[in-house]
C-alpha positions as CSV (number, residue, x, y, z in Angstrom):
1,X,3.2,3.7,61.1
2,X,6.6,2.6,61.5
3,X,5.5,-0.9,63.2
4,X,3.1,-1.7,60.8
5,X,5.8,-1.0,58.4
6,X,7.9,-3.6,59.9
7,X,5.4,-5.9,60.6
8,X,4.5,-5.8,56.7
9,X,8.3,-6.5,55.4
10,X,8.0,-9.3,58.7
11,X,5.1,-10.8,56.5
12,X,7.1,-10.6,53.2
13,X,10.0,-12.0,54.3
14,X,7.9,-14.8,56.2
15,X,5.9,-15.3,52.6
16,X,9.0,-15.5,50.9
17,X,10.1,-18.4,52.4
18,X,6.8,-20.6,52.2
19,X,3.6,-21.0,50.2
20,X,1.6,-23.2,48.2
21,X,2.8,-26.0,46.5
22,X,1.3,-24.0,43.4
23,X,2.9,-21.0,44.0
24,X,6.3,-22.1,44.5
25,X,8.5,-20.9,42.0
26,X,11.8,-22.3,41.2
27,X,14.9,-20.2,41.5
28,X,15.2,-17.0,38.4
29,X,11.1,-16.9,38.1
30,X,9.7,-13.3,39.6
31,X,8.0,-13.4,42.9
32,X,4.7,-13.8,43.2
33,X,1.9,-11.2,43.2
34,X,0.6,-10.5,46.0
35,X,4.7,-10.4,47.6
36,X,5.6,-7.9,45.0
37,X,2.8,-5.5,46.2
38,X,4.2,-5.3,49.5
39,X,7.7,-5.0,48.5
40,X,6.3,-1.9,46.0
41,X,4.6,-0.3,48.5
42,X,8.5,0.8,49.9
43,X,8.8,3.0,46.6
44,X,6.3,5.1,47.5
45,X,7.4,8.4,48.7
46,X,3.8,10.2,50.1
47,X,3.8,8.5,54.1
48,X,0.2,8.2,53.8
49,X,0.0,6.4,50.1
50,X,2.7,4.5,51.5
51,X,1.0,3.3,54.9
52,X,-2.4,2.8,52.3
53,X,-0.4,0.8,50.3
54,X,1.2,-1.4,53.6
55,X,-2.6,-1.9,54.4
56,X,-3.8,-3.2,52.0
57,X,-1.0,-5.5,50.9
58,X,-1.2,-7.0,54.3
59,X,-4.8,-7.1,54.7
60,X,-4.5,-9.4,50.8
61,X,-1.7,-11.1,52.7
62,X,-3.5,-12.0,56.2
63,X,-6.7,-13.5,54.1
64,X,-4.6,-15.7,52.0
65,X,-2.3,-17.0,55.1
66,X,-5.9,-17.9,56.6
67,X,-7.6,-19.6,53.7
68,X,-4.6,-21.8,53.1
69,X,-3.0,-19.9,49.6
70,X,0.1,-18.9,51.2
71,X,1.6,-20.8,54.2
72,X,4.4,-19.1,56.6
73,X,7.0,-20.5,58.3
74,X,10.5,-19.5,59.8
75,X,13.6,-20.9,59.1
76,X,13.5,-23.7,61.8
77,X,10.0,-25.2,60.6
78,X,11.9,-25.2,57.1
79,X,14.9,-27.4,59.1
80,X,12.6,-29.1,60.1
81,X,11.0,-30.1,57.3
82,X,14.2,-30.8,55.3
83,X,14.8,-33.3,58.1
84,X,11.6,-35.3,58.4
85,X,12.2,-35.4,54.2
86,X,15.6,-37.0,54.7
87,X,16.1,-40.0,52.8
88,X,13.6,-39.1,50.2
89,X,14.0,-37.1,46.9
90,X,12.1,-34.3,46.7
91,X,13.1,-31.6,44.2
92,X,10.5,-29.6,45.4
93,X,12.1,-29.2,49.0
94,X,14.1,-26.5,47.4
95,X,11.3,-24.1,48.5
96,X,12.8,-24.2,52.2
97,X,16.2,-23.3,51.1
98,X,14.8,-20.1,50.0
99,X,17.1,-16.7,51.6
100,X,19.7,-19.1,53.1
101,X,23.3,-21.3,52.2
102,X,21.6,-24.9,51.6
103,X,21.9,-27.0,54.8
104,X,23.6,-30.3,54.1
105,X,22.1,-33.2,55.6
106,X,24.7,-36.0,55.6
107,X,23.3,-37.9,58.6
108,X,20.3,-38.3,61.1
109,X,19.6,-39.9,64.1
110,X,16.7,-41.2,65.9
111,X,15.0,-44.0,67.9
112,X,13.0,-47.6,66.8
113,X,9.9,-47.7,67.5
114,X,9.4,-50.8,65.6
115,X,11.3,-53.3,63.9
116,X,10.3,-56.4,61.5
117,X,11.2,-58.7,58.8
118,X,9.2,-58.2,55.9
119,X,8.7,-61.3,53.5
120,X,11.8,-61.0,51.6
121,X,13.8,-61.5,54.7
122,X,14.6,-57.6,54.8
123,X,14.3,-55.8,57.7
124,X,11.9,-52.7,58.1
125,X,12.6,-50.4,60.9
126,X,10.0,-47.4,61.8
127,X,11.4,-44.7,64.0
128,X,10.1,-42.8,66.4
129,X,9.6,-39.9,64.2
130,X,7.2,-42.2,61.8
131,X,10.1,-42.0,58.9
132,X,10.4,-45.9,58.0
133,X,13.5,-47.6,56.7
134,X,13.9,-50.4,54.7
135,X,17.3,-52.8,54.6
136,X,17.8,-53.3,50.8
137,X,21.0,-55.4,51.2
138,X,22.0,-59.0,52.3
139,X,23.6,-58.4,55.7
140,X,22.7,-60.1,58.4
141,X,22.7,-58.2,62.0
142,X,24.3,-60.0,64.7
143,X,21.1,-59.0,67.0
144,X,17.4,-57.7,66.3
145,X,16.9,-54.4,66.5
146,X,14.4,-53.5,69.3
147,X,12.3,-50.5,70.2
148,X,14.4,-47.7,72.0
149,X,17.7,-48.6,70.1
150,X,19.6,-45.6,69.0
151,X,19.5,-45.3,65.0
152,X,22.3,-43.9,63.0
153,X,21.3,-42.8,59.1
154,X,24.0,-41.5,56.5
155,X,24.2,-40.8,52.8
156,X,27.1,-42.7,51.3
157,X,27.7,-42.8,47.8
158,X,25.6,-42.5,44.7
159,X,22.4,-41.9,46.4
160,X,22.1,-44.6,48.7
161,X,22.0,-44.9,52.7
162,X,23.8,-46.7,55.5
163,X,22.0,-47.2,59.0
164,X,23.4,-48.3,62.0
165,X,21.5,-49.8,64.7
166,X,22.5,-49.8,68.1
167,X,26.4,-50.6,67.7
168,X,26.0,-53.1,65.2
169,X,27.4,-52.6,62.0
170,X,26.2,-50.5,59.3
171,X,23.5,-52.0,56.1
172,X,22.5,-50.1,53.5
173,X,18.2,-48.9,53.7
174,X,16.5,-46.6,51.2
175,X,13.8,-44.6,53.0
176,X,10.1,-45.9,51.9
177,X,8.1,-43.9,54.3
């Protein structure tokens, strides 16, 4: 009993830090459901009701992590989306912050994979990682930047980005993929 116990408050801690775009629920709402039946089942003082209760929240649980109405995932999957997502704003990224101090991303690095110049004489730069940048000021880099060059991205102020390619000096780039 005791390990399917802890593999049910396993699940509920998982659920509770992923699910479906339509389930996620902004900070001060109630949980959901289906995670409150789980987390109920703990107030039950009979072992048997209790372990009932375990079952079948888990059972509800396990069908709806297989058709796709909740989606689980640990802590690093949530890092790791927060960092593929850098550059964009997504309010709805809060979901991934859920049970933790907000991770501050003030920079990112990565790799070119491909580099052009678009028709307004900007240039676009894809990295390795398929996250694609955009230069959205005037400055001219002494050099092209070419596939397997080190990238450099940081916030700076009001919103915006600086990225540096290679050792040449920072432009400012807004993320457009």
């Amino acid at each position: 009993m005791k390990t399917v116990a802890m593999w049910a408050v396993g699940v509920a801690v998982a659920a509770s830090l992923g699910g479906s775009a339509s389930q996620a629920q902004p900070k001060g709402e109630s949980r959901s459901a289906m995670l409150q039946k789980l987390v109920d089942c703990r107030k039950l003082t009979d072992e048997s009701q209790r372990l009932a209760c375990y079952d079948q929240a888990t059972v509800a649980l396990d069908q709806a992590e297989a058709k796709g109405d909740i989606v689980v995932v640990d802590r690093e999957q949530a890092r790791k989306v927060r960092r593929q997502a850098f550059g964009f704003s997504m309010p709805s990224l809060s979901l991934f912050e859920r049970g933790e101090t907000q991770e501050e991303l003030e920079n990112v690095t990565g790799v070119v994979a491909l580099a052009r110049v678009n028709g307004a004489g900007k240039w676009v730069i894809k990295l390795e990682d398929g996250a694609v940048w955009t230069q959205v000021d005037s400055k001219e880099l002494f050099k092209e930047p070419k596939p397997g060059m080190p990238v450099k991205i940081r916030q700076a102020s009001l919103g915006s980005f600086l990225m540096t390619v290679d050792t040449m000096g920072a432009f400012r780039a807004r993320r457009t993929e």
